[in-house]
C-alpha positions as CSV (number, residue, x, y, z in Angstrom):
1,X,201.3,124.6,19.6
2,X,203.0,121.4,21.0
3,X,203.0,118.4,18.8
4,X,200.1,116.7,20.0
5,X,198.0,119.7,19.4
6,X,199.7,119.6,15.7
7,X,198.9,115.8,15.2
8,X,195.3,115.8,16.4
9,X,194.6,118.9,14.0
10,X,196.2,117.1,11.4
11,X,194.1,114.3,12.2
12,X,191.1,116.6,12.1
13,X,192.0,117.6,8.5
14,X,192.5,114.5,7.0
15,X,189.1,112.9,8.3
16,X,187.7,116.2,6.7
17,X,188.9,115.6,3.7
18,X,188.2,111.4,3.9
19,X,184.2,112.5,3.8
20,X,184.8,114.9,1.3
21,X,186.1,112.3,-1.1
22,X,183.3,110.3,-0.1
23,X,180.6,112.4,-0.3
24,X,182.0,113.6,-3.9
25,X,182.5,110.0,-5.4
26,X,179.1,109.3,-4.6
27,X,177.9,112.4,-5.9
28,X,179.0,111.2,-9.5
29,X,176.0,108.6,-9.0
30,X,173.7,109.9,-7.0
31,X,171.3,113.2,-6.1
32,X,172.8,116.1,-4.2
33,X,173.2,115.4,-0.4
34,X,174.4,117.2,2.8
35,X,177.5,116.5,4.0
36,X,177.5,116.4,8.0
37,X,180.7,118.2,9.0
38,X,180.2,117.6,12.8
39,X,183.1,118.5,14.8
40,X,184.1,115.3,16.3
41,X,186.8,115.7,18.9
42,X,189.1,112.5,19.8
43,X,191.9,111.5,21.1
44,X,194.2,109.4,18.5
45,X,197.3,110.4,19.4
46,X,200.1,108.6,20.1
């Protein structure tokens, strides 16, 4: 796995987790919701 590939699946992780947080801070306030964990593939790499 070159570096890239490393970053970009970092990447991927950490927006995963970014709507996690989201979706369970608002949770606290609100009714039970789906969370939409669509794969979304981009390139922010450097």
């Amino acid at each position: 796995m070159t570096n890239t590939e490393k970053i970009a699946n970092a990447k991927k992780r950490i927006d995963e987790l970014e709507r996690l947080i989201k979706y369970w801070n608002n949770s606290e306030h609100d009714e039970p919701k789906i969370v939409d964990f669509s794969m979304k593939i981009e390139n922010k790499v450097a």
